[in-house]
FIMI-177747 format. One record per atom (N, C-alpha, C, O): residue number from 1; x, y, z. Coordinates in steps of 0.05 Angstrom, whole numbers, always signed. Example, Ala and Ser with C-alpha at 12.3 -4.5 7.8 and 13.67 -1.06 7.14 Angstrom:
+-----+--------+--------+--------+
: num :      x :      y :      z :
+-----+--------+--------+--------+
:   1 :   +264 :   -114 :   +156 :
:   1 :   +246 :    -90 :   +156 :
:   1 :   +264 :    -66 :   +156 :
:   1 :   +285 :    -66 :   +169 :
:   2 :   +257 :    -45 :   +142 :
:   2 :   +273 :    -21 :   +143 :
:   2 :   +258 :     +1 :   +157 :
:   2 :   +268 :    +23 :   +161 :
+-----+--------+--------+--------+
# end
This chain:
+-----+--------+--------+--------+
: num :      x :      y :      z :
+-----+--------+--------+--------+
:   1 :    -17 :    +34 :    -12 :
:   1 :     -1 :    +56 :    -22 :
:   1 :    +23 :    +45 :    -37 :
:   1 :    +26 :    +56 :    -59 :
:   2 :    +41 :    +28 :    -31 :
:   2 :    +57 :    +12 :    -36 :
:   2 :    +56 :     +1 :    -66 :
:   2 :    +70 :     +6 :    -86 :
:   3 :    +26 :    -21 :    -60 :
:   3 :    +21 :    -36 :    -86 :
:   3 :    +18 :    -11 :   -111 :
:   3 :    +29 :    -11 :   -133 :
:   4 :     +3 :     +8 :   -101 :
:   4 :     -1 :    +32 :   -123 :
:   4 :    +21 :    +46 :   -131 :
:   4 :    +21 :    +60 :   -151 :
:   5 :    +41 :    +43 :   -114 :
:   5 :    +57 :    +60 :   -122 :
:   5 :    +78 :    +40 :   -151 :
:   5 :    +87 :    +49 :   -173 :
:   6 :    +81 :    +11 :   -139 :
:   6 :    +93 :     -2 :   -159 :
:   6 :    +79 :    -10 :   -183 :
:   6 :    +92 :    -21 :   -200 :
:   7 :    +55 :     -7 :   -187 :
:   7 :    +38 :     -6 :   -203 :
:   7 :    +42 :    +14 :   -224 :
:   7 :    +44 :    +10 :   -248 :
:   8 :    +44 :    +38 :   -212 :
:   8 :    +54 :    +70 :   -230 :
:   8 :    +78 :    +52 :   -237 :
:   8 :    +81 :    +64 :   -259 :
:   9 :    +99 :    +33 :   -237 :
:   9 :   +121 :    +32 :   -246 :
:   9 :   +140 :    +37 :   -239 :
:   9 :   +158 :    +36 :   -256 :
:  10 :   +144 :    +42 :   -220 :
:  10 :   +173 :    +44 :   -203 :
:  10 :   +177 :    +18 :   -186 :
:  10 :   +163 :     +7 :   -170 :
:  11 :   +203 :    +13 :   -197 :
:  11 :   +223 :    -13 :   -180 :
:  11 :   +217 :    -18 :   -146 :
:  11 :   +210 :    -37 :   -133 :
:  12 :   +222 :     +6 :   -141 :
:  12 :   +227 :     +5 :   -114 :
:  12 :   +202 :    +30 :   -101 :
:  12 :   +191 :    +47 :   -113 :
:  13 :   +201 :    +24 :    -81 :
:  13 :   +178 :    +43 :    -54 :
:  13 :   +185 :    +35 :    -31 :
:  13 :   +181 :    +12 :    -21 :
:  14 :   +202 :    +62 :    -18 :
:  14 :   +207 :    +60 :     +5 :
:  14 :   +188 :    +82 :    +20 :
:  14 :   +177 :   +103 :    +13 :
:  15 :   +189 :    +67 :    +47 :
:  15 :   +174 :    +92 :    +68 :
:  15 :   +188 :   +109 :    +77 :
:  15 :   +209 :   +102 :    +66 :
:  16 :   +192 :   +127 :    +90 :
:  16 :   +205 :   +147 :   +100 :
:  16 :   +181 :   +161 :   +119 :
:  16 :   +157 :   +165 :   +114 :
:  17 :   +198 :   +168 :   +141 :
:  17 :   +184 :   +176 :   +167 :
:  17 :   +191 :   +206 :   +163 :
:  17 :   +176 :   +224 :   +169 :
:  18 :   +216 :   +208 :   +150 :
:  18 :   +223 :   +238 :   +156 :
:  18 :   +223 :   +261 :   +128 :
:  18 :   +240 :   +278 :   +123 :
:  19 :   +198 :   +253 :   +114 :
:  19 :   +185 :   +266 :    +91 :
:  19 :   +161 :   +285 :    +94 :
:  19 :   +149 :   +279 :   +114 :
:  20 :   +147 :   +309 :    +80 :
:  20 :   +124 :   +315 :    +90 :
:  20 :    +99 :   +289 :    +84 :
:  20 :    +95 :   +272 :    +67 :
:  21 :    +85 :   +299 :   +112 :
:  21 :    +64 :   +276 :   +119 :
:  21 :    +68 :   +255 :   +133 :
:  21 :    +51 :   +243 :   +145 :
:  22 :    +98 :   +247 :   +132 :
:  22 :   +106 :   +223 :   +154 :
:  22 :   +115 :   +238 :   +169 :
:  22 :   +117 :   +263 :   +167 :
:  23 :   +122 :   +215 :   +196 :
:  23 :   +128 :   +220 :   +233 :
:  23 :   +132 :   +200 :   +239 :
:  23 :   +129 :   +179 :   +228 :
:  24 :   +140 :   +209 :   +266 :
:  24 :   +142 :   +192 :   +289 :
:  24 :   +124 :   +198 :   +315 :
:  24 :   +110 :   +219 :   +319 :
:  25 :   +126 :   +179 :   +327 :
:  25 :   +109 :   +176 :   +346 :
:  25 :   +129 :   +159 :   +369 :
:  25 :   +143 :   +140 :   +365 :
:  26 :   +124 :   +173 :   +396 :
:  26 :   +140 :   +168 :   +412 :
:  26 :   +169 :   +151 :   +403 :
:  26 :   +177 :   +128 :   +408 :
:  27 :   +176 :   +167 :   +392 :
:  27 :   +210 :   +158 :   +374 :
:  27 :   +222 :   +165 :   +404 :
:  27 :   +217 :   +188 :   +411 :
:  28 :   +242 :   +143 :   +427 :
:  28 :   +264 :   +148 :   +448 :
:  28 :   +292 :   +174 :   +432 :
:  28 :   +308 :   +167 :   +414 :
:  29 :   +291 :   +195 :   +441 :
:  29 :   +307 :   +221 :   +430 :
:  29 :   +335 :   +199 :   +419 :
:  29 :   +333 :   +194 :   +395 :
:  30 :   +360 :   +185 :   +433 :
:  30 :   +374 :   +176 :   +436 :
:  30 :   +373 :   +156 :   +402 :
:  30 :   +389 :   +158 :   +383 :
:  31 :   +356 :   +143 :   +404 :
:  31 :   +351 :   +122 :   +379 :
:  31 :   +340 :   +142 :   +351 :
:  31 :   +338 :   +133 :   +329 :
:  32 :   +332 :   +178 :   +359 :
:  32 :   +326 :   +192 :   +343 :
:  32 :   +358 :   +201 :   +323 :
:  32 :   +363 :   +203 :   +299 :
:  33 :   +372 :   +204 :   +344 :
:  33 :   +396 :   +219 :   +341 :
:  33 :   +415 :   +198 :   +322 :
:  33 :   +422 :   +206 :   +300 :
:  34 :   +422 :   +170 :   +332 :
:  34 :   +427 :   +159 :   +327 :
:  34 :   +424 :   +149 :   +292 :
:  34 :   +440 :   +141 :   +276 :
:  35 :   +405 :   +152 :   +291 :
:  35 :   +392 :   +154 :   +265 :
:  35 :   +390 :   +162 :   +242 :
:  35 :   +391 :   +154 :   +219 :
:  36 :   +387 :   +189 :   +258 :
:  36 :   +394 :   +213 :   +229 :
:  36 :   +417 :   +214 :   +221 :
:  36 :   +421 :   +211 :   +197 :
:  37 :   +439 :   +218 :   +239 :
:  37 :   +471 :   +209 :   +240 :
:  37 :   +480 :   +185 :   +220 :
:  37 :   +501 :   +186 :   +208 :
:  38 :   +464 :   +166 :   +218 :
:  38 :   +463 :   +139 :   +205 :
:  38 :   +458 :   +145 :   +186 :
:  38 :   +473 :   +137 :   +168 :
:  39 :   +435 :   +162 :   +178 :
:  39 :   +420 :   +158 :   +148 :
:  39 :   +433 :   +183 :   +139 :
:  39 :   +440 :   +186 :   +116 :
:  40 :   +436 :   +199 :   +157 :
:  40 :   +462 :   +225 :   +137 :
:  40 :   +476 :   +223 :   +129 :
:  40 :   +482 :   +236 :   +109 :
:  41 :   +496 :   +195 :   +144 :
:  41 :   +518 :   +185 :   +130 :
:  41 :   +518 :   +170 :   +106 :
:  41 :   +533 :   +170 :    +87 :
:  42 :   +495 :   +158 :   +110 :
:  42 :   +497 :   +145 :    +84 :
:  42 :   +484 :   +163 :    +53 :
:  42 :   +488 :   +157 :    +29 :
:  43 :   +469 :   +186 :    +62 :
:  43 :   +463 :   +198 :    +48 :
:  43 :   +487 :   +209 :    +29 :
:  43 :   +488 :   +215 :     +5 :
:  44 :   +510 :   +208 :    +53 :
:  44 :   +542 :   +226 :    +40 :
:  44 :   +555 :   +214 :    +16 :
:  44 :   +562 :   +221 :     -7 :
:  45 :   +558 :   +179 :    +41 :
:  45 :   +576 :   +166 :    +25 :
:  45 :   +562 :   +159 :     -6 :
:  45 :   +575 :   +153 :    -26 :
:  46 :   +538 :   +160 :     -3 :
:  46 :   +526 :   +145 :    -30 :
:  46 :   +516 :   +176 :    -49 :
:  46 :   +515 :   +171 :    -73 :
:  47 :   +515 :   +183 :    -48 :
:  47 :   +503 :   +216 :    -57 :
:  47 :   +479 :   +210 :    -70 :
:  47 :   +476 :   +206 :    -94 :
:  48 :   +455 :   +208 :    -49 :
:  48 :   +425 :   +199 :    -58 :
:  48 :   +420 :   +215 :    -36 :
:  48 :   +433 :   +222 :    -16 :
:  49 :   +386 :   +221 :    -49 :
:  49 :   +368 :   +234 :    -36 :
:  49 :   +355 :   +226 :     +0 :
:  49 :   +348 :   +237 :    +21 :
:  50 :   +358 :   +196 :    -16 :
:  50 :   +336 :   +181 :    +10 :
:  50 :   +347 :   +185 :    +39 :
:  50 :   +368 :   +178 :    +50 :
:  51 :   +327 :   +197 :    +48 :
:  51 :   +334 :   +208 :    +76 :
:  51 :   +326 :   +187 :    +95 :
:  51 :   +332 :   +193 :   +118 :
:  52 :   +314 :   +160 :    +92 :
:  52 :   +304 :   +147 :   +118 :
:  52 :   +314 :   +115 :   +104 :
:  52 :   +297 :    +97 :   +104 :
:  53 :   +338 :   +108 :    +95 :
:  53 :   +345 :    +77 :    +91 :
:  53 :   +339 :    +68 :   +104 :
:  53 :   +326 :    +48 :    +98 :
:  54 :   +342 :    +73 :   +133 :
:  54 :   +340 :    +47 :   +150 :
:  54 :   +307 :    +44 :   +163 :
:  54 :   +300 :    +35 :   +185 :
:  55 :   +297 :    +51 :   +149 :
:  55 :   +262 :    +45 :   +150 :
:  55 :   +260 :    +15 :   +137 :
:  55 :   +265 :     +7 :   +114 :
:  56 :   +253 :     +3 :   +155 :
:  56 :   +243 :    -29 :   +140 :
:  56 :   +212 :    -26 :   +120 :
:  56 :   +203 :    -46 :   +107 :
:  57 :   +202 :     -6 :   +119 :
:  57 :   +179 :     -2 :   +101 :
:  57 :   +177 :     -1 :    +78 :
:  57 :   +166 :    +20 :    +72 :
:  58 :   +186 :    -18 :    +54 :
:  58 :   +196 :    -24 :    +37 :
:  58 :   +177 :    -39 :    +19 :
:  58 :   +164 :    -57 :    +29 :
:  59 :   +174 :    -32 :    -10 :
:  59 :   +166 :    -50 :    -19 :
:  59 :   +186 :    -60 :    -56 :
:  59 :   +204 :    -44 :    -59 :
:  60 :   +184 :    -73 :    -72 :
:  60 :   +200 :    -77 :    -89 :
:  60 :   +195 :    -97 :   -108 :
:  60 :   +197 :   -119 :    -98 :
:  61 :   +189 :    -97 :   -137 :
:  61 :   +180 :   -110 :   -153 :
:  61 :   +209 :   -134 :   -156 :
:  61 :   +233 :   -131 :   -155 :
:  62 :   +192 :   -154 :   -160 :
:  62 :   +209 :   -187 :   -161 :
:  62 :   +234 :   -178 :   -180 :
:  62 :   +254 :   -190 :   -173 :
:  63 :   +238 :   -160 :   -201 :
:  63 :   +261 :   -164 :   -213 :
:  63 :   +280 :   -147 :   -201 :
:  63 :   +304 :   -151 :   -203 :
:  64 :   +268 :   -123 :   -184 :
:  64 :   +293 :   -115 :   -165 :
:  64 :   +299 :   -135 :   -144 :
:  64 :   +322 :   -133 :   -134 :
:  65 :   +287 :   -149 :   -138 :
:  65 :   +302 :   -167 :   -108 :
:  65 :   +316 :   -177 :   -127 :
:  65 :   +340 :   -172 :   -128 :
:  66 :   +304 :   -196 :   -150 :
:  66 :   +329 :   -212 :   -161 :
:  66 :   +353 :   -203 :   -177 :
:  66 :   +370 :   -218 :   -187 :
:  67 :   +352 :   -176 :   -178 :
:  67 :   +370 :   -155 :   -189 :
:  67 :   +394 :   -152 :   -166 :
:  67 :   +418 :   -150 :   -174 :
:  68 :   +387 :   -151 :   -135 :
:  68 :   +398 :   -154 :   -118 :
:  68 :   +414 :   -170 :   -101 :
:  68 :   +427 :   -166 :    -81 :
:  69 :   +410 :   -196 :   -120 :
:  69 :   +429 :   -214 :    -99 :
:  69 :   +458 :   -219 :   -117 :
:  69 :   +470 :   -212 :   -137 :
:  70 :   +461 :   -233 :    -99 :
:  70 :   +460 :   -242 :    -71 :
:  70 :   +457 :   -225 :    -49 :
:  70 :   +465 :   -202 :    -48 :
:  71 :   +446 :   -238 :    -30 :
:  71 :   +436 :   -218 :     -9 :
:  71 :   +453 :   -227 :    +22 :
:  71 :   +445 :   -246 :    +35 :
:  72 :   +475 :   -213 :    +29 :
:  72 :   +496 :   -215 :    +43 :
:  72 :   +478 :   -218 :    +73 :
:  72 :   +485 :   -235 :    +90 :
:  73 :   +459 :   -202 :    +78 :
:  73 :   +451 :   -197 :   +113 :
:  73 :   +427 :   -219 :   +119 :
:  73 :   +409 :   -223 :   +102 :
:  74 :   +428 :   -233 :   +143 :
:  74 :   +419 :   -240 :   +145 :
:  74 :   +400 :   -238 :   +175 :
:  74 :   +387 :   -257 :   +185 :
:  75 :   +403 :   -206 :   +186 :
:  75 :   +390 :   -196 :   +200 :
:  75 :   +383 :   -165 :   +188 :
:  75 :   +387 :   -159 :   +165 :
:  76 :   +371 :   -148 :   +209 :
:  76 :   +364 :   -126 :   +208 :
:  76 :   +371 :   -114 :   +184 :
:  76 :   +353 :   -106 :   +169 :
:  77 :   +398 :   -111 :   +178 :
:  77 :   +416 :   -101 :   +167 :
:  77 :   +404 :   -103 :   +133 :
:  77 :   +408 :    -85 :   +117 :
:  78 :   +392 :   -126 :   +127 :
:  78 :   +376 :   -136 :   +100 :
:  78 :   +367 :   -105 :    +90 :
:  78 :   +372 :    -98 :    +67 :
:  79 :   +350 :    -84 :   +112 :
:  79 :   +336 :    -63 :   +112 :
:  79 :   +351 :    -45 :    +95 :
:  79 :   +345 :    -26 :    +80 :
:  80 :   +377 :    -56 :   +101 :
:  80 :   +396 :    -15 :    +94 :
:  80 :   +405 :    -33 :    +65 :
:  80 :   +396 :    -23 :    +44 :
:  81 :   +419 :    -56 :    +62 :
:  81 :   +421 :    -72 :    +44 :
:  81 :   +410 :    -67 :    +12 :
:  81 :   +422 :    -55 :     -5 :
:  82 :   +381 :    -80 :    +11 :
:  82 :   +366 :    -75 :     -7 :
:  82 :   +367 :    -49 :    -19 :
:  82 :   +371 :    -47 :    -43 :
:  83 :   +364 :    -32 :     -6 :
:  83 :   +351 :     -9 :    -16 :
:  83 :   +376 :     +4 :    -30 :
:  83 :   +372 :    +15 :    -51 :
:  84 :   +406 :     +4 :    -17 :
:  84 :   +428 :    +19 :    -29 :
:  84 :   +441 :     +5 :    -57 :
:  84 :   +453 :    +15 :    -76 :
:  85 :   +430 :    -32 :    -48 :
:  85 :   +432 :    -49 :    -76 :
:  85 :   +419 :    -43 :    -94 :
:  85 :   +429 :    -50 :   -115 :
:  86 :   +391 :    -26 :    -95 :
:  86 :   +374 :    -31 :   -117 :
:  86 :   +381 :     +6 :   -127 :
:  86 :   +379 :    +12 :   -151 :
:  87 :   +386 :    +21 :   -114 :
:  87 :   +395 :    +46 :   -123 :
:  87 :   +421 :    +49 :   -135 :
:  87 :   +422 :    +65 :   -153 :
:  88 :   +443 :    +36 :   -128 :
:  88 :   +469 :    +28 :   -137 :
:  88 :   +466 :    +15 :   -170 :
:  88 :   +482 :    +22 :   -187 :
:  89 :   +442 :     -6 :   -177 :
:  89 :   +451 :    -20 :   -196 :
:  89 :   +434 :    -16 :   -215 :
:  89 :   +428 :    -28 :   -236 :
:  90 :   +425 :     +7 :   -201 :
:  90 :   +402 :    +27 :   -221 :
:  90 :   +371 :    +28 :   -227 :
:  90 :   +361 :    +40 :   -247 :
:  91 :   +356 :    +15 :   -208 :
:  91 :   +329 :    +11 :   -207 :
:  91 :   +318 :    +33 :   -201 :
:  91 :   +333 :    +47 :   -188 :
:  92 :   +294 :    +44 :   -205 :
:  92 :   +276 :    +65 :   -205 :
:  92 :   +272 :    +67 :   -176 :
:  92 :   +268 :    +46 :   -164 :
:  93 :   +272 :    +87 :   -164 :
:  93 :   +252 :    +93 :   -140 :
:  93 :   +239 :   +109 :   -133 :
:  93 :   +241 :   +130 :   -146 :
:  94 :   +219 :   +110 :   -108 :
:  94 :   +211 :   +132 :    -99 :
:  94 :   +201 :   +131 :    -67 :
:  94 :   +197 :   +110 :    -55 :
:  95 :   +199 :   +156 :    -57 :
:  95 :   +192 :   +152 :    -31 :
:  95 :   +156 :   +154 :    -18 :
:  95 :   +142 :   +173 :    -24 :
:  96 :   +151 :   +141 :     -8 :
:  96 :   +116 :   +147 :     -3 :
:  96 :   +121 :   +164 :    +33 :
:  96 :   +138 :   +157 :    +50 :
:  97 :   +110 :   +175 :    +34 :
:  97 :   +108 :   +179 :    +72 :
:  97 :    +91 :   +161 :    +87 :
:  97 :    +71 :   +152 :    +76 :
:  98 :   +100 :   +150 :   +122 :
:  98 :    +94 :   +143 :   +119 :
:  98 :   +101 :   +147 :   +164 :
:  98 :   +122 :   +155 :   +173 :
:  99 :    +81 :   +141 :   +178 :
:  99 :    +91 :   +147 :   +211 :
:  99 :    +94 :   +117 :   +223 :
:  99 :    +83 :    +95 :   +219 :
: 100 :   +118 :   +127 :   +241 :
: 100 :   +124 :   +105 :   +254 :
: 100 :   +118 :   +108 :   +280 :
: 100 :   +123 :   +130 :   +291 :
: 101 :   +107 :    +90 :   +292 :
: 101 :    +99 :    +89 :   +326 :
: 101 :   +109 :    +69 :   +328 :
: 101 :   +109 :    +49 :   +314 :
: 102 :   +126 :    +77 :   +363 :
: 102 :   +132 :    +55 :   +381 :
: 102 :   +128 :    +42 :   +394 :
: 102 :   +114 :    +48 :   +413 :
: 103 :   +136 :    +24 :   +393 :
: 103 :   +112 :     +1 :   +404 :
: 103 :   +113 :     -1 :   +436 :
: 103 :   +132 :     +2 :   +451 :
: 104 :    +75 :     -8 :   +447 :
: 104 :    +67 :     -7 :   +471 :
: 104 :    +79 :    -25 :   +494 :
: 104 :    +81 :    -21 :   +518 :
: 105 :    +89 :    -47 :   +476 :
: 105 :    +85 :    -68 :   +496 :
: 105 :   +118 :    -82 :   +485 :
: 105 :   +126 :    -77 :   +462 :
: 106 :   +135 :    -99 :   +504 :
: 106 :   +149 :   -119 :   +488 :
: 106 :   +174 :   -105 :   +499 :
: 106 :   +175 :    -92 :   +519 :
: 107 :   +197 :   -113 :   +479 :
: 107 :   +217 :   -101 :   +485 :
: 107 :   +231 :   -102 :   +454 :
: 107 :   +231 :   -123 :   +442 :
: 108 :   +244 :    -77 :   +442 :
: 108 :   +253 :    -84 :   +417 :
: 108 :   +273 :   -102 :   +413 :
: 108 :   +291 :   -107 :   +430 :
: 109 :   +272 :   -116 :   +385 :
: 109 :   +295 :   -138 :   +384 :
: 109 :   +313 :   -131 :   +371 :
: 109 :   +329 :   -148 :   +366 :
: 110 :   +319 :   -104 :   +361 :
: 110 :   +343 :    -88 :   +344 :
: 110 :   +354 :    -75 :   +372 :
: 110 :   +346 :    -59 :   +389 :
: 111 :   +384 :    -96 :   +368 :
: 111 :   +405 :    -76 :   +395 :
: 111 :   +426 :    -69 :   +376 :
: 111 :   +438 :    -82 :   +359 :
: 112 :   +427 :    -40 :   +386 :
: 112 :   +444 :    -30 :   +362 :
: 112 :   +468 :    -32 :   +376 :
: 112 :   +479 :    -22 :   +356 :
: 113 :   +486 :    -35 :   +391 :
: 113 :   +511 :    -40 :   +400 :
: 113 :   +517 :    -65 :   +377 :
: 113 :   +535 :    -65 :   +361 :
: 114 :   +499 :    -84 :   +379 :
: 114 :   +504 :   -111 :   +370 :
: 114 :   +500 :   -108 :   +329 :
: 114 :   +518 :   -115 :   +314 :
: 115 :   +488 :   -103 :   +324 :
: 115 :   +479 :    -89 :   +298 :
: 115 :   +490 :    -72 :   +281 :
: 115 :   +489 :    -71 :   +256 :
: 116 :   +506 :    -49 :   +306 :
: 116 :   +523 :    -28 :   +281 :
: 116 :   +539 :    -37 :   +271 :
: 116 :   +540 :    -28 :   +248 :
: 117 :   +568 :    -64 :   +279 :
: 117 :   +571 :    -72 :   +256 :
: 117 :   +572 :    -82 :   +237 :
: 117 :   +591 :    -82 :   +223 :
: 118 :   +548 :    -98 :   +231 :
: 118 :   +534 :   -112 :   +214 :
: 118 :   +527 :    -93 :   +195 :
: 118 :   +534 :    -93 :   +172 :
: 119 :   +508 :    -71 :   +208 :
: 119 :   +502 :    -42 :   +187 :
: 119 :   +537 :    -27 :   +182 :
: 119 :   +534 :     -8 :   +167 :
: 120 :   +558 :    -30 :   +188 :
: 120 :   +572 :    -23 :   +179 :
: 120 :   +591 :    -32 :   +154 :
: 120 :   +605 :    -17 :   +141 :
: 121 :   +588 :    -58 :   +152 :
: 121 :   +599 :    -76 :   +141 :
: 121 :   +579 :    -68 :   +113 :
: 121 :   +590 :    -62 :    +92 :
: 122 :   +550 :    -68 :   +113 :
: 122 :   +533 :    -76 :    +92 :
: 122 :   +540 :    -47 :    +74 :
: 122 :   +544 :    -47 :    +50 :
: 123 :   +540 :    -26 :    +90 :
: 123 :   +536 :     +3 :    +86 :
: 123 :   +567 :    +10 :    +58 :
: 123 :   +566 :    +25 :    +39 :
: 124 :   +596 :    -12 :    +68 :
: 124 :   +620 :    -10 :    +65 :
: 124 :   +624 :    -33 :    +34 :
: 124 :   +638 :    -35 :    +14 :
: 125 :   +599 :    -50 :    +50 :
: 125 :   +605 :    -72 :    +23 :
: 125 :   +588 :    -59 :     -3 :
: 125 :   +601 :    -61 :    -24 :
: 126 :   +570 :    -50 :     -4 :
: 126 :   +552 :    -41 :    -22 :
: 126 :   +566 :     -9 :    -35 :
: 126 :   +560 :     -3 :    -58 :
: 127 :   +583 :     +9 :    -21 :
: 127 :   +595 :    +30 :    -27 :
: 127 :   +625 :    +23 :    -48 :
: 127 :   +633 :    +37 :    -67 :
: 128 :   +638 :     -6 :    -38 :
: 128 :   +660 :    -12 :    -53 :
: 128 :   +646 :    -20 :    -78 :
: 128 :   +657 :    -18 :   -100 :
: 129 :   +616 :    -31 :    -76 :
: 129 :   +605 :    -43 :   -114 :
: 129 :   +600 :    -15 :   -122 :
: 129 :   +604 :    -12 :   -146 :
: 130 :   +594 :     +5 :   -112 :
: 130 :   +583 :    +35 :   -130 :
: 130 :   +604 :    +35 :   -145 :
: 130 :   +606 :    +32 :   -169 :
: 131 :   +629 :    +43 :   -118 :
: 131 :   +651 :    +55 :   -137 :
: 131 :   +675 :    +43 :   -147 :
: 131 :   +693 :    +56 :   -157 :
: 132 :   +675 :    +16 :   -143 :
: 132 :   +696 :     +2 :   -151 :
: 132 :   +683 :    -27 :   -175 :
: 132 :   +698 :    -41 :   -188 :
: 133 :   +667 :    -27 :   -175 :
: 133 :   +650 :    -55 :   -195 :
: 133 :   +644 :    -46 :   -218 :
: 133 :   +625 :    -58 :   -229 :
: 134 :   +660 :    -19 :   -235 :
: 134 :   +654 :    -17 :   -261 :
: 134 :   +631 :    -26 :   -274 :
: 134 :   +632 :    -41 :   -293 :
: 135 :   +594 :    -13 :   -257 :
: 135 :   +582 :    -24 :   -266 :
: 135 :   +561 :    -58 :   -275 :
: 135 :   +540 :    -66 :   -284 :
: 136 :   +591 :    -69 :   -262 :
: 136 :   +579 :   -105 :   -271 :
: 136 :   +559 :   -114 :   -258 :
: 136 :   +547 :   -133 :   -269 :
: 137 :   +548 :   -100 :   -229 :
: 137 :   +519 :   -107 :   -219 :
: 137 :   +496 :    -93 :   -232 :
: 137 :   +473 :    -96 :   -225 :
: 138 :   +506 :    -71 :   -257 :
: 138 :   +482 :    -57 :   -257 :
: 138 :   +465 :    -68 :   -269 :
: 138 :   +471 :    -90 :   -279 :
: 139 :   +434 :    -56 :   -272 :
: 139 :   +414 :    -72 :   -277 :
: 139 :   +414 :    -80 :   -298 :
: 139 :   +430 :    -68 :   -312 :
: 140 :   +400 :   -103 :   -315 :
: 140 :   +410 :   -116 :   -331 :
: 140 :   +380 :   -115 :   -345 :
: 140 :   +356 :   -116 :   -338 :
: 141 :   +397 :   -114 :   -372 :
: 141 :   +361 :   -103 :   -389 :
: 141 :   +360 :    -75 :   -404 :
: 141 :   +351 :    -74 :   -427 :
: 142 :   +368 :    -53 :   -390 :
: 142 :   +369 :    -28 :   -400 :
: 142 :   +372 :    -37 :   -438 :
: 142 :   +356 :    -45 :   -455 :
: 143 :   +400 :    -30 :   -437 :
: 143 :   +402 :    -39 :   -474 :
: 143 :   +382 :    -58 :   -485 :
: 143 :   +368 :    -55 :   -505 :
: 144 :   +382 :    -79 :   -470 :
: 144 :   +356 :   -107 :   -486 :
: 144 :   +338 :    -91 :   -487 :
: 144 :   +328 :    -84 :   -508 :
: 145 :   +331 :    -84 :   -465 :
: 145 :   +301 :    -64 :   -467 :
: 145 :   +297 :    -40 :   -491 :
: 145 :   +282 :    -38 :   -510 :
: 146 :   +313 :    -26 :   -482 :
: 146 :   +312 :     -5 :   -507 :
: 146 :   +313 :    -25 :   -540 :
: 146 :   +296 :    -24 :   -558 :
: 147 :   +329 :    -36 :   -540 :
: 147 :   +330 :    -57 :   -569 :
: 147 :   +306 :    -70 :   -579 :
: 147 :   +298 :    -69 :   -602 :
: 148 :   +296 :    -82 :   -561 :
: 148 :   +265 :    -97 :   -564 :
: 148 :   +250 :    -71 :   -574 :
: 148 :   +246 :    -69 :   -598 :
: 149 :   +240 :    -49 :   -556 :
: 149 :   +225 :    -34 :   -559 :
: 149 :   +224 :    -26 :   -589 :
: 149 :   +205 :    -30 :   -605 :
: 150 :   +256 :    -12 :   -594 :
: 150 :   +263 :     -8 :   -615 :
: 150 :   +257 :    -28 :   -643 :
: 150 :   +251 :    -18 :   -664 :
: 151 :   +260 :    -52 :   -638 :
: 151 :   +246 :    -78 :   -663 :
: 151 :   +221 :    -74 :   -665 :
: 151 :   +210 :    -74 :   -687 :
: 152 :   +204 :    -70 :   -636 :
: 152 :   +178 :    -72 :   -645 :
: 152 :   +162 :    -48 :   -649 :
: 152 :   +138 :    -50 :   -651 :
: 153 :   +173 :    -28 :   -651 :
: 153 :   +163 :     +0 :   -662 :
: 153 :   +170 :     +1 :   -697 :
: 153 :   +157 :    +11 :   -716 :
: 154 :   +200 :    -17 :   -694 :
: 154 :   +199 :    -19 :   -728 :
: 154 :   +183 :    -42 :   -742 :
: 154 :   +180 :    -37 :   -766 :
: 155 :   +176 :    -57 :   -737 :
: 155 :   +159 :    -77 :   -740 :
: 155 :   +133 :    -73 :   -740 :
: 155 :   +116 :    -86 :   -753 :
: 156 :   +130 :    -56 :   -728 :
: 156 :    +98 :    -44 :   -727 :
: 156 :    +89 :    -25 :   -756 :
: 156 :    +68 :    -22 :   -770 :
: 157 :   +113 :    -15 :   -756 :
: 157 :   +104 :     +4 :   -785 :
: 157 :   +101 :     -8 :   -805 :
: 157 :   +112 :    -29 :   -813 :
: 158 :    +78 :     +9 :   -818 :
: 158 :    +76 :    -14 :   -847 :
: 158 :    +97 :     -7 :   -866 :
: 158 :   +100 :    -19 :   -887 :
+-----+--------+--------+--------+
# end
């Protein structure tokens, strides 16, 4: 679904659990709450649609990652990262649905005591480039792109 979707041409494909057609599956209420709270907020501070950032279900064509760096996290946190980098500096996206189940066995390795402020830091560093970086991360190409197009539509005519 992923590959197809970047195929149609969009930069970015994220999953989202909390779209029609996605879910959850034995989601702990506590890690539910926690969550939405999380992804509302950032819904605020950034004024975007995407309702589930912190879904690691992600996929992203090579010139948005490299559109994105440097890439500051070097845990979990990578998740919320990417996705507000590549919406910030103007890459295409879209959302696919998509269910999450919790796992049977193990113990998870995301402790969010230890984690929120790493996700707070990333959430704070990526909000000062929206509104304070006049642009200088944005994606790079727009004008070239349009210009090229533009040569070779006139070049084409006899």
């Amino acid at each position: 679904k992923y590959w197809q979707t970047l195929n149609d041409g969009w930069d970015c494909v994220f999953g989202s659990r909390f779209v029609k057609s996605g879910g959850t599956i034995d989601y702990p209420w506590l890690k539910l709450i926690i969550n939405r709270l999380a992804n509302l907020l950032i819904r605020l501070l950034f004024r975007i649609s995407l309702n589930d950032t912190t879904n690691a279900f992600k996929a992203y064509r090579r010139t948005a990652l490299d559109g994105c760096r440097p890439f500051l996290s070097p845990h979990f946190n990578l998740t919320v990262e990417l996705p507000l980098k590549a919406i910030v500096r103007g890459y295409s996206w879209t959302v696919v649905p998509i269910t999450w189940r919790n796992r049977r066995a193990g113990r998870p390795k995301l402790k969010i005591k230890e984690m929120g402020s790493r996700y707070f830091f990333i959430i704070a560093y990526v909000w000062l480039e929206k509104y304070f970086s006049r642009g200088d991360y944005r994606k790079v190409g727009l004008k070239r792109d349009l210009a090229l197009a533009n040569r070779m539509e006139k070049s084409a005519m006899p």
